[in-house]
C-alpha atoms as a printed R data frame, in Angstrom:
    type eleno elety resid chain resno       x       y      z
1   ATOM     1    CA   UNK     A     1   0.000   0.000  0.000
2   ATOM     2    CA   UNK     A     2   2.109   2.938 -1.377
3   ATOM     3    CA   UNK     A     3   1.584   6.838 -0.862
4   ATOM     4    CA   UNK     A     4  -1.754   8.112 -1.307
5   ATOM     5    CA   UNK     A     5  -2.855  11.480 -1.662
6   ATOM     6    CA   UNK     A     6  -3.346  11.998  2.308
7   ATOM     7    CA   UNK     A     7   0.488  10.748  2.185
8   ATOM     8    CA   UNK     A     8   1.412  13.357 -0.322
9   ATOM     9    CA   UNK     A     9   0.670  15.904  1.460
10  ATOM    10    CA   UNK     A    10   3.299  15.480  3.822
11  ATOM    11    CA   UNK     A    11   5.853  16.507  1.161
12  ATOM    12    CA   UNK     A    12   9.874  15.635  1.044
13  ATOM    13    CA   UNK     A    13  13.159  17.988  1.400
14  ATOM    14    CA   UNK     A    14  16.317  17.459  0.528
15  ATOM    15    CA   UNK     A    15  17.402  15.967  4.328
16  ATOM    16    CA   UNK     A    16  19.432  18.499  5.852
17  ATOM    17    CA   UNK     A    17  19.165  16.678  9.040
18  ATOM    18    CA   UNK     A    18  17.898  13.205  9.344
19  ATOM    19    CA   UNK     A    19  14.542  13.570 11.331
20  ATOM    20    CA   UNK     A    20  13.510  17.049  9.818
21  ATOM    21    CA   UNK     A    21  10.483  18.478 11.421
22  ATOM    22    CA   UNK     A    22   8.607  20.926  9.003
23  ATOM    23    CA   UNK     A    23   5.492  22.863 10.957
24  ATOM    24    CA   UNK     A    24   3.064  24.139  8.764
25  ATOM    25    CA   UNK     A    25   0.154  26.385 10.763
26  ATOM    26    CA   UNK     A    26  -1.754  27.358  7.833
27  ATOM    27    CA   UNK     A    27  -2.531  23.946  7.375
28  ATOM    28    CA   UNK     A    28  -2.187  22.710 10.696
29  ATOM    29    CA   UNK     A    29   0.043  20.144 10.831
30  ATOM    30    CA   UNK     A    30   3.738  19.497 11.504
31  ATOM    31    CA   UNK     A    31   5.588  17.189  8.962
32  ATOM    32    CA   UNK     A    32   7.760  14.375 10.381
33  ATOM    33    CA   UNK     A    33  10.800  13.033  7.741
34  ATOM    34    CA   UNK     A    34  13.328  11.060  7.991
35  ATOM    35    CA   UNK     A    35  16.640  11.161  5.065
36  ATOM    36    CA   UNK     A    36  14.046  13.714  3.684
37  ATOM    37    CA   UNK     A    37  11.176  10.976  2.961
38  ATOM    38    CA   UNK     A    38   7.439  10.763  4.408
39  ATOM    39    CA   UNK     A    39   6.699   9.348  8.395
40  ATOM    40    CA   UNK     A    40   4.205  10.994  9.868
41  ATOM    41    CA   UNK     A    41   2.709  14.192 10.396
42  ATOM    42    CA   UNK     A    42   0.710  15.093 13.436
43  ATOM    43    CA   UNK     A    43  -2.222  17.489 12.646
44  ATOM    44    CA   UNK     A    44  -4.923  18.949 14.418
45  ATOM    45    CA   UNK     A    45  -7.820  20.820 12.225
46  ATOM    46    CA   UNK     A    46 -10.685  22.551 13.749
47  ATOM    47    CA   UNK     A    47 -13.083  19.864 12.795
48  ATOM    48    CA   UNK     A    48 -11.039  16.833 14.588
49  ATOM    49    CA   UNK     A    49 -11.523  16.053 18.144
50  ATOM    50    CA   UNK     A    50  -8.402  15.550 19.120
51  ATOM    51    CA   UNK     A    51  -5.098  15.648 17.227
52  ATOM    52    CA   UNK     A    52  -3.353  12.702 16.192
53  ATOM    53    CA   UNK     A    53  -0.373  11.165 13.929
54  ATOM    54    CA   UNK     A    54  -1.499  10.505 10.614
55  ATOM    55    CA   UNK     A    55  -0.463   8.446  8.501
56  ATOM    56    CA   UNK     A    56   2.063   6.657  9.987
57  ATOM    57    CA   UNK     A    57   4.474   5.087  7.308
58  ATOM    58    CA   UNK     A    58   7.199   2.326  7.510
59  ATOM    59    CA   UNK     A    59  10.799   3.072  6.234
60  ATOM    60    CA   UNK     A    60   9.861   1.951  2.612
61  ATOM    61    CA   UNK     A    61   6.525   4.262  2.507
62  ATOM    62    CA   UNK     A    62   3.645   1.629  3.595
63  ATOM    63    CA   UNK     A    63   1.059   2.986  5.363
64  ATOM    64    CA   UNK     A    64   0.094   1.092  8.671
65  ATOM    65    CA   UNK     A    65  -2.802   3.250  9.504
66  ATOM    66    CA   UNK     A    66  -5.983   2.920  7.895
67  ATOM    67    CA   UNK     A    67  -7.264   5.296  5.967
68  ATOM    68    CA   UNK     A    68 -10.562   6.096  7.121
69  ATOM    69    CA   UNK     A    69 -12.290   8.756  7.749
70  ATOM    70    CA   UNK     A    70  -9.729  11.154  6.397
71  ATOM    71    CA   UNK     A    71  -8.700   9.249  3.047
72  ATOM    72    CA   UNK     A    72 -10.480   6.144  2.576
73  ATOM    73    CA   UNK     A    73  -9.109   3.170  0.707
74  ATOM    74    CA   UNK     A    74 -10.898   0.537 -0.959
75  ATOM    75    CA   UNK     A    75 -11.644  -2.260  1.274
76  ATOM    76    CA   UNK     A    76 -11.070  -0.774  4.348
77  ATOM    77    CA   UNK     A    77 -13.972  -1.191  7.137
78  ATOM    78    CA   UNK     A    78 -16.105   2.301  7.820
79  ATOM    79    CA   UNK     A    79 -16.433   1.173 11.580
80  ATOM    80    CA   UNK     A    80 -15.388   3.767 14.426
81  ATOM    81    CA   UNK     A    81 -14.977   7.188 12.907
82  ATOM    82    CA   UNK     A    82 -13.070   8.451 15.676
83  ATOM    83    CA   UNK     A    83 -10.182   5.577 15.164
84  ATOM    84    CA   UNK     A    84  -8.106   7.796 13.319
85  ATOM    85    CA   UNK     A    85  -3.742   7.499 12.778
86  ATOM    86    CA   UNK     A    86  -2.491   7.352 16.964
87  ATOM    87    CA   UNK     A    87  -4.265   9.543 19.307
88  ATOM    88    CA   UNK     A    88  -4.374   9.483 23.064
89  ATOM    89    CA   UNK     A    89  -7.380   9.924 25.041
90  ATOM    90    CA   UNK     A    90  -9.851   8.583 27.027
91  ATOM    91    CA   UNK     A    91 -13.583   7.175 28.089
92  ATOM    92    CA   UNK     A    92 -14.593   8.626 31.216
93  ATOM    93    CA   UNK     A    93 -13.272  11.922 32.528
94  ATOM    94    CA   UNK     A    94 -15.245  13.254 35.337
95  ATOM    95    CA   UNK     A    95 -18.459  11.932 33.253
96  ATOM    96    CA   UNK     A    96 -17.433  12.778 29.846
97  ATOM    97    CA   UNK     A    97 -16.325  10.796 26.998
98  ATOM    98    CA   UNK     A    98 -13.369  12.076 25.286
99  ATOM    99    CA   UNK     A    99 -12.935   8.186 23.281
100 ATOM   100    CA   UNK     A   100 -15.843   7.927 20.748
101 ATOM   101    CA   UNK     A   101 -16.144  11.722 20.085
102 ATOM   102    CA   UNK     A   102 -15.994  12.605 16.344
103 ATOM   103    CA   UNK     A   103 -17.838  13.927 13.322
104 ATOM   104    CA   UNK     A   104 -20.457  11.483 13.742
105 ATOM   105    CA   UNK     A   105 -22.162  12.502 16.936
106 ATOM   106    CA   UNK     A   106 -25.499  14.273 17.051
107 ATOM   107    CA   UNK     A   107 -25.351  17.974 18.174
108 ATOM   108    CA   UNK     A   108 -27.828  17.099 20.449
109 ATOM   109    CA   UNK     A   109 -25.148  14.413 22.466
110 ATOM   110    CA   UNK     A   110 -22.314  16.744 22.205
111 ATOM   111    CA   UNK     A   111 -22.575  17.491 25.863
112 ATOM   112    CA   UNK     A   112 -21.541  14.183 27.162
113 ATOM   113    CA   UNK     A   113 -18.507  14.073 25.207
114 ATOM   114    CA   UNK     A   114 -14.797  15.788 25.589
115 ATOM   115    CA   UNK     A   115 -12.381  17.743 23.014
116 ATOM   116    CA   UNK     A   116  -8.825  17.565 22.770
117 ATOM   117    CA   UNK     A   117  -8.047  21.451 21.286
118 ATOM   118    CA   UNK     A   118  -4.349  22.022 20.517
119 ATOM   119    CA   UNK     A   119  -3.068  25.085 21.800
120 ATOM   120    CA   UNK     A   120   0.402  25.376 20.793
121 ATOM   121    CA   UNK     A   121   2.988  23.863 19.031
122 ATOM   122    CA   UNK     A   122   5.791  24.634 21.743
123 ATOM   123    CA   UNK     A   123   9.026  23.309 19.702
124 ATOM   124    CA   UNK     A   124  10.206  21.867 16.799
125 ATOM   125    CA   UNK     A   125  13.684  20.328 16.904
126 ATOM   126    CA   UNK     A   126  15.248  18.241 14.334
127 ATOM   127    CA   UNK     A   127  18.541  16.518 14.122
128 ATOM   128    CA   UNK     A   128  20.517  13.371 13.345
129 ATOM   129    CA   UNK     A   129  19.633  11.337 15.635
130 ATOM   130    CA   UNK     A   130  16.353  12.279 17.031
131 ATOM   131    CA   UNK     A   131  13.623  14.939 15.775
132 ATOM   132    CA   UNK     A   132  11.638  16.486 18.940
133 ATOM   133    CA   UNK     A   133   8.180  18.415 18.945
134 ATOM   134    CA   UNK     A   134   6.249  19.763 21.976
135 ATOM   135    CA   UNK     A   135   2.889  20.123 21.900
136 ATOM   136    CA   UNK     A   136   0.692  21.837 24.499
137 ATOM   137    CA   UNK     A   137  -3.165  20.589 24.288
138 ATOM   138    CA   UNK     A   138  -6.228  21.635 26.499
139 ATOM   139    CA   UNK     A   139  -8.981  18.632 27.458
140 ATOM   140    CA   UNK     A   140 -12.273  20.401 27.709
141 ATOM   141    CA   UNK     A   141 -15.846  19.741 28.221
142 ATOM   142    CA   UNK     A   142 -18.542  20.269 25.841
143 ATOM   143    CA   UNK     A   143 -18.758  24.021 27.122
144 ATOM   144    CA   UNK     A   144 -14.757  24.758 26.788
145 ATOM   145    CA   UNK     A   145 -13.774  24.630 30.389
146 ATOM   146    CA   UNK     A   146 -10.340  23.108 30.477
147 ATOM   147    CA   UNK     A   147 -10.444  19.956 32.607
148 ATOM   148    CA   UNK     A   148  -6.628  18.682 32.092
149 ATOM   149    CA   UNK     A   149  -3.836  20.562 30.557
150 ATOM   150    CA   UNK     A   150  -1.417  18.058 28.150
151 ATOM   151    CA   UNK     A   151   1.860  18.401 27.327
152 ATOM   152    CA   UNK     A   152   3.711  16.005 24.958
153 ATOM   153    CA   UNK     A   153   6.501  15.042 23.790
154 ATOM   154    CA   UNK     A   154   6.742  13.024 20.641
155 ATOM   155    CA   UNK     A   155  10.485  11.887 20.203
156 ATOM   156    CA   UNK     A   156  11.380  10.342 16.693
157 ATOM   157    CA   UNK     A   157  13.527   8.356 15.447
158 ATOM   158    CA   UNK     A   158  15.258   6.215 13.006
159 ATOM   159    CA   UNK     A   159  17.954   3.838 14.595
160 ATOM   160    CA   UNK     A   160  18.740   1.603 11.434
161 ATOM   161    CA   UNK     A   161  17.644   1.985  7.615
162 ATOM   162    CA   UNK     A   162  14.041  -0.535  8.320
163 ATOM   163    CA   UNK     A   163  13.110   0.586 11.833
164 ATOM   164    CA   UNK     A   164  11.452   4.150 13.031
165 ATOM   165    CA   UNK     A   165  10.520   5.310 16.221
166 ATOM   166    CA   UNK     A   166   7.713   6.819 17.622
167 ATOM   167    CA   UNK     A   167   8.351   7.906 21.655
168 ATOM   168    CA   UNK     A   168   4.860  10.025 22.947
169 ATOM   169    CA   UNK     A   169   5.525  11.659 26.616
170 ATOM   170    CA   UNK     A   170   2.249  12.796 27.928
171 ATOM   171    CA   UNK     A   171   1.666  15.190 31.123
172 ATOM   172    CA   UNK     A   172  -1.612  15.405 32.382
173 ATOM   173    CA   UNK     A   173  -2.111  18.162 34.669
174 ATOM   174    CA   UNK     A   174  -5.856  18.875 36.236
175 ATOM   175    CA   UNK     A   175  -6.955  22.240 36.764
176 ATOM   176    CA   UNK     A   176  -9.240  23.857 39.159
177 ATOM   177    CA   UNK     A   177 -11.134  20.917 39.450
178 ATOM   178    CA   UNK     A   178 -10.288  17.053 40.650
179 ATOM   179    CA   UNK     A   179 -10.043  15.046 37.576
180 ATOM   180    CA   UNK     A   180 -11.796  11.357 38.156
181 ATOM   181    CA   UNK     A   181 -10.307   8.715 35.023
182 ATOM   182    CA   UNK     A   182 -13.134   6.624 35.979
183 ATOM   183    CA   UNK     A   183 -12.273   2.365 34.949
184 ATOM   184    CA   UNK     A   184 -13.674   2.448 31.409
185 ATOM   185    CA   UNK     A   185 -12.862  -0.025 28.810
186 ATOM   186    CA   UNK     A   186 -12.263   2.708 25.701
187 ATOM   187    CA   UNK     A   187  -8.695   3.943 26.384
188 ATOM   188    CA   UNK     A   188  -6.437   5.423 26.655
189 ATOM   189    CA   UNK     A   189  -3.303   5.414 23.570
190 ATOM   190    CA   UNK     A   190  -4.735   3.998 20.559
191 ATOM   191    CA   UNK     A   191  -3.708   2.955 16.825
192 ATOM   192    CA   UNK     A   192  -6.413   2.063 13.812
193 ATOM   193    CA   UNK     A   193  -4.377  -0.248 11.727
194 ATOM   194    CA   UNK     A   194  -4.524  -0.957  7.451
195 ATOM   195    CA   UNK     A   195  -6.740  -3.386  7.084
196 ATOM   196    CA   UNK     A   196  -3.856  -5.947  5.980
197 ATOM   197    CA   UNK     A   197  -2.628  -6.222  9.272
198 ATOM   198    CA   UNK     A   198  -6.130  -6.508 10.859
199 ATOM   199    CA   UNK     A   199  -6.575 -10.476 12.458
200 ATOM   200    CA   UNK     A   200  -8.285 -12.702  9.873
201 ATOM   201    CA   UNK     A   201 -12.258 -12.728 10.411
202 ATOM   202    CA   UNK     A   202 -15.373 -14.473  8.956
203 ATOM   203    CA   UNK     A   203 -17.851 -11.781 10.474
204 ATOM   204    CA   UNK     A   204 -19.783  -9.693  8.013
205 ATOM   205    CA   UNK     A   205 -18.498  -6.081  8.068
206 ATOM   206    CA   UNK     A   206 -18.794  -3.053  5.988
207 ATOM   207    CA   UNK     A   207 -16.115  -1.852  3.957
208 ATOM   208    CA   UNK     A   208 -15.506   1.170  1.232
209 ATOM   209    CA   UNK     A   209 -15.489   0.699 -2.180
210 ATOM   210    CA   UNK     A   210 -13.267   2.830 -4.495
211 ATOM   211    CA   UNK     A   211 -15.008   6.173 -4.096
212 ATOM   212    CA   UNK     A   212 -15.083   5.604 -0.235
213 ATOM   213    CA   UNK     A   213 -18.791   4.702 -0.565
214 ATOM   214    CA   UNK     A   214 -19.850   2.364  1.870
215 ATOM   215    CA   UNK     A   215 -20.399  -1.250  1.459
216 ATOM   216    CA   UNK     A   216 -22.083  -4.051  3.482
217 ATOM   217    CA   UNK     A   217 -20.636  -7.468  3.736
218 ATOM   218    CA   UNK     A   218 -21.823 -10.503  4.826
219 ATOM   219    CA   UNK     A   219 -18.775 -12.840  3.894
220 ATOM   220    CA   UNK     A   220 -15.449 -11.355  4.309
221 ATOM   221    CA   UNK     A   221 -12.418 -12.068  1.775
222 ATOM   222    CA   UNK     A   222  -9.291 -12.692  4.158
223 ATOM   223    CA   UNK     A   223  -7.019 -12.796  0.862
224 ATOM   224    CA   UNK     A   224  -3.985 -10.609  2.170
225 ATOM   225    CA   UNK     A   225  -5.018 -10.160  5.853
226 ATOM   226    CA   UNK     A   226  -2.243 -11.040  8.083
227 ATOM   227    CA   UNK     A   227  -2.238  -9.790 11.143
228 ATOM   228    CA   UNK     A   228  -1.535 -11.435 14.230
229 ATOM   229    CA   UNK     A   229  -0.945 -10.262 18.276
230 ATOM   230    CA   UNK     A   230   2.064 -11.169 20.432
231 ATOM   231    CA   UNK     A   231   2.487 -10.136 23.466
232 ATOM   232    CA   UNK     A   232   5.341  -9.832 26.390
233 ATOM   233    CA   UNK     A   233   3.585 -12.583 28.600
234 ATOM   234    CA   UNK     A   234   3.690 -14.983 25.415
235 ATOM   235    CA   UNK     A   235  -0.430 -14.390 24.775
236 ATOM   236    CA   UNK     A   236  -0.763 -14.557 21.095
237 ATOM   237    CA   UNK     A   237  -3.982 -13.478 18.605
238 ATOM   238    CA   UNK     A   238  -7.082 -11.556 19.725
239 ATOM   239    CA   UNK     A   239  -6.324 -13.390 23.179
240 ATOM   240    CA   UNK     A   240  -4.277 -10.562 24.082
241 ATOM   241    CA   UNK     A   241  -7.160  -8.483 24.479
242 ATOM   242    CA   UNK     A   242  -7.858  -8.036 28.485
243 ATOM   243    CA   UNK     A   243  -4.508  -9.266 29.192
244 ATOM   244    CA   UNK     A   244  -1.599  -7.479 30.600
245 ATOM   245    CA   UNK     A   245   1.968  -7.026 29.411
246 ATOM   246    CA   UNK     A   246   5.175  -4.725 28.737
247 ATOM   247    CA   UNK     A   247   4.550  -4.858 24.787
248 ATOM   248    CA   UNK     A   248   2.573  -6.847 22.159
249 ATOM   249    CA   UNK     A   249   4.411  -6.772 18.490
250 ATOM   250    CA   UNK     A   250   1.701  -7.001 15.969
251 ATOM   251    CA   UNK     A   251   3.310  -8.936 12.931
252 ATOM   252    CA   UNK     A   252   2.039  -8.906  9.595
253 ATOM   253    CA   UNK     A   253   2.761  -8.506  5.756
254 ATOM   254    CA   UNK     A   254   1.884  -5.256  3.494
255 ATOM   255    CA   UNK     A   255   2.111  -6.108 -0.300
256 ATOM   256    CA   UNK     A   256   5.233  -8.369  0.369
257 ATOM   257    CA   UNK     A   257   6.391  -5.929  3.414
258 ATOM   258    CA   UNK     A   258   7.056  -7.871  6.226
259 ATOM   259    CA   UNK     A   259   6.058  -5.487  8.906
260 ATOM   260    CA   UNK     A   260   6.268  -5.812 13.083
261 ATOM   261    CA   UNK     A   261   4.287  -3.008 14.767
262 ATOM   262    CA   UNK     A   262   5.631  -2.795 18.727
263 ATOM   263    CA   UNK     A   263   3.734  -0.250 21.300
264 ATOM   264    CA   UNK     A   264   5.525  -0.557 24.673
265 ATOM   265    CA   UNK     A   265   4.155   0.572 28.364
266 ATOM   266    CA   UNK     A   266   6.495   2.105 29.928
267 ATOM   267    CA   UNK     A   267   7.096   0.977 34.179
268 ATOM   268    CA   UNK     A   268   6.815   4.271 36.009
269 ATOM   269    CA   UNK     A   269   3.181   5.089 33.382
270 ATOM   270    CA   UNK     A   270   0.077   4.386 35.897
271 ATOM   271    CA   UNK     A   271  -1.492   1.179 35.969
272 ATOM   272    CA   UNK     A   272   1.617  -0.380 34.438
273 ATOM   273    CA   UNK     A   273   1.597  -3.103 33.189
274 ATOM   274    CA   UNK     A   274  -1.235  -2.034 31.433
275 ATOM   275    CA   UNK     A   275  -4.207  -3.571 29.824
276 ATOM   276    CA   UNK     A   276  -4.610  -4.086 26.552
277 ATOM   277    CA   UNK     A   277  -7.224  -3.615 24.382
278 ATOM   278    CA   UNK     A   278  -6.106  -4.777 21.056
279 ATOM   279    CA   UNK     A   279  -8.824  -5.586 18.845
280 ATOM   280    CA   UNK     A   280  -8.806  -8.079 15.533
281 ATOM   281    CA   UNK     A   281 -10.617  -5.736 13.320
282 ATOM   282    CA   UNK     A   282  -7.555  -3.222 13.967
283 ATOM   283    CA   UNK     A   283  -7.668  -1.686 16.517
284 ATOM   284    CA   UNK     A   284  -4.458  -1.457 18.956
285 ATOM   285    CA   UNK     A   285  -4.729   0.116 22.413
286 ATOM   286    CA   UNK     A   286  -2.987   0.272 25.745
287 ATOM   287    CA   UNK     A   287  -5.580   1.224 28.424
288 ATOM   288    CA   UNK     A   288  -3.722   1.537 31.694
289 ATOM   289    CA   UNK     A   289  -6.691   2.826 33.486
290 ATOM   290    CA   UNK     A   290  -9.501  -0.002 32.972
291 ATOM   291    CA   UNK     A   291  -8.512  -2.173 35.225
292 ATOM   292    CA   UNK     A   292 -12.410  -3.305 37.241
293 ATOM   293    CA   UNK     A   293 -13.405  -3.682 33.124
294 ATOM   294    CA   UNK     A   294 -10.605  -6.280 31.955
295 ATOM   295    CA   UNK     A   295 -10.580  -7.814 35.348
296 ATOM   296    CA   UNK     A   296 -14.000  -8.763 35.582
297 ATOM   297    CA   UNK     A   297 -14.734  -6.522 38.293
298 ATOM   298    CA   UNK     A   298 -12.130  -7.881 41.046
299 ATOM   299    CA   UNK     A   299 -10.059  -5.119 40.761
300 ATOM   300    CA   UNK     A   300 -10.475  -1.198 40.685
301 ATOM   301    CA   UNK     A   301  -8.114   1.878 39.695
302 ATOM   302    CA   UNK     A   302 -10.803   5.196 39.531
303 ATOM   303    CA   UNK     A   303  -7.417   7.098 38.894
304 ATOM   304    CA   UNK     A   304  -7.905  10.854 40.266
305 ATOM   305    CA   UNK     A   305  -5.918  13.820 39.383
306 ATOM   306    CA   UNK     A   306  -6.097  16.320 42.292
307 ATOM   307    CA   UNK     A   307  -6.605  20.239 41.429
308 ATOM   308    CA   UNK     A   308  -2.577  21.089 40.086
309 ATOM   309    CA   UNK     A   309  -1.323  17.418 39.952
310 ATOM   310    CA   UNK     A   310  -0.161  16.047 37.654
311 ATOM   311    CA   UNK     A   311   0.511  12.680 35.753
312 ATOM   312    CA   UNK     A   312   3.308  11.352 32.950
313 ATOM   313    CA   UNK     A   313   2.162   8.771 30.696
314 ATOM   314    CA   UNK     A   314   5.272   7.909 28.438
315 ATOM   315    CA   UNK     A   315   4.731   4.831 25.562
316 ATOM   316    CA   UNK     A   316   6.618   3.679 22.563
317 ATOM   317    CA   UNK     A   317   5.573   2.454 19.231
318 ATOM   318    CA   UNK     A   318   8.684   1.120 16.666
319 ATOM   319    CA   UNK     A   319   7.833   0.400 12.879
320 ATOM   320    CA   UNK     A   320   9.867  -2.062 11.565
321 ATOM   321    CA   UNK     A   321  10.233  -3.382  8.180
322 ATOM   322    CA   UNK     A   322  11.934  -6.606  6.925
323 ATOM   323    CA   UNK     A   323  12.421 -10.200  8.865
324 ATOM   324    CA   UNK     A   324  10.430 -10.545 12.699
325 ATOM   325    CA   UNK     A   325  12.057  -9.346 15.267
326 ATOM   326    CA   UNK     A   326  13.142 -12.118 17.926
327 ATOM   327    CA   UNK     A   327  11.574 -11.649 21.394
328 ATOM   328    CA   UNK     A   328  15.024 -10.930 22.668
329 ATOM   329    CA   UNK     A   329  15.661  -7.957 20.353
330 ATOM   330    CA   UNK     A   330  12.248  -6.917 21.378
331 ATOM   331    CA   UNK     A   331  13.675  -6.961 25.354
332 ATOM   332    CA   UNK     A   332  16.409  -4.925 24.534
333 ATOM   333    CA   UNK     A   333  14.531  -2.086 22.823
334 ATOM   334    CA   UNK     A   334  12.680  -2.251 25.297
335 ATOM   335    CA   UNK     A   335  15.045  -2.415 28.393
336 ATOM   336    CA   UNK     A   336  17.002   0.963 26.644
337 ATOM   337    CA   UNK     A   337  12.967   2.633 26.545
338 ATOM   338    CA   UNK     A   338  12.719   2.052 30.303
339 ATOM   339    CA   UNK     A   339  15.994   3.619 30.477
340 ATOM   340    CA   UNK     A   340  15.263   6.639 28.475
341 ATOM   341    CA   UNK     A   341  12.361   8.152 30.749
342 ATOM   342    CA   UNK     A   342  13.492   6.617 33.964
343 ATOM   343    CA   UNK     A   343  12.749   9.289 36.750
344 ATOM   344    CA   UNK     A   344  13.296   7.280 39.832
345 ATOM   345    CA   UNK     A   345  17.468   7.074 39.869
């Protein structure tokens, strides 16, 4: 699955560093490249609900994001508008939903959900080794009071010529007001996958066609679909869901692209190690904070924020292209992440 238009947009240089960040506020969006090529781009228009990285590519141009709602591809379910590139957020924050909001709500629901408004794009740093942007983001309710404030830090990469690097360093601060993350099963960092690395299925679905036009199907063609879960306690397939673990590689194959797909919980996040709630129709999600939900009720979190405290939530996702990687090179990228944001020595 090569560049698309969406994927066009994001535009190439001549790499005068190797992670070159290019911020563009008229169309709001910052360009991520690496040896002057297409990775991401995080953008934030006034009609999304939250910003988010999108598309996300691998080092030979794939897209492992779906395409939907913002450039759909034929084939590709129409489920979930608001599963769009990575995004961080969450189900249940003092009441409101923050999760499902999108496009597709009713105006007359719009009070029980949450926004995500960017506020600032604080820094853009590229360089050789890593490329750095700092965001500042407001959570607000329906009425824009500002329940949390968010600052991240997305840290990329590129260590070797197949493998890129996506590091995402939240702080959650609450406001004037305690700040209840009450255990919900729709959180909290989340990733809407091409639908060739979705798990095989035999449930009807509906997909686009070539004009994006939706399609209901009862019998779904698997040709291509290649997906499969693995995670750090050795749970494989859509058993990982409800389960908890350090990291789950997704594995799969993109038109002969042998692709692994790694998001990794970092030890000093809350709720660590965290739930997962990794879906087979493509959905991939860490949700540190649902814990009565995936344990069946015999355990609780209700994580609260006091007025002026605040939280880090720190997570990394790695693209790689070419053979799997072993379960010990797994461990050791992620034994140097623990490293990298350890704040306790």
């Amino acid at each position: 699955m090569q560049e698309n238009s969406a994927m066009a947009d994001i535009g190439s240089l001549p790499p005068d560093k190797k992670i070159q960040l290019v911020d563009n506020p008229a169309e709001k969006r910052v360009n991520v490249l690496i040896d002057g090529l297409p990775f991401t781009s995080l953008i934030y228009p006034d009609d999304m609900q939250k910003p988010v990285l999108y598309p996300i590519l691998t080092a030979k141009g794939t897209a492992v994001t779906r395409g939907f709602p913002l450039d759909p591809r034929p084939g590709e379910r129409v489920d979930h508008p608001h599963h769009v590139g990575l995004w961080f957020n969450y189900g249940d924050v003092n009441g409101l939903d923050f999760w499902n909001n999108s496009y597709a709500i009713p105006e007359k629901d719009r009070d029980k959900y949450g926004t995500i408004v960017e506020k600032e794009i604080a820094e853009t740093e590229s360089g050789d080794e890593t490329g750095t942007l700092v965001v500042n983001s407001n959570w607000n309710d329906a009425k824009g009071k500002i329940l949390l404030k968010e600052q991240t830090t997305f840290v990329f990469s590129a260590p070797d010529a197949d493998t890129r690097i996506i590091d995402r360093v939240a702080r959650l601060t609450a406001q004037k007001d305690e700040v209840l993350f009450k255990d919900n099963k729709e959180g909290m960092i989340g990733m809407r996958l091409a639908r060739e690395l979705e798990h095989p299925s035999d449930e009807p679905a509906v997909f686009t066609d070539a004009q994006g036009n939706p399609t209901e199907v009862t019998s779904m063609d698997n040709k291509g679909i290649s997906g499969v879960y693995h995670s750090s306690e050795g749970v494989e397939g859509e058993a990982v869901w409800g389960t908890q673990a350090r990291w789950v590689n997704l594995t799969g194959e993109v038109d002969g692209e042998k692709i692994n797909l790694i998001m990794m919980d970092h030890p000093e996040n809350v709720g660590f190690p965290t739930y997962w709630h990794a879906r087979g129709y493509g959905l991939f999600a860490a949700n540190p904070l649902g814990r009565s939900i995936f344990s069946g009720g015999k355990e609780q979190l209700n994580f609260i924020l006091s007025p002026n405290e605040s939280t880090t939530f720190r997570y990394r996702i790695i693209v790689h292209s070419g053979e799997n990687l072993s379960n010990e090179k797994i461990e050791e990228l992620y034994n140097s992440f623990a490293k990298d944001y350890n704040t306790v020595n």
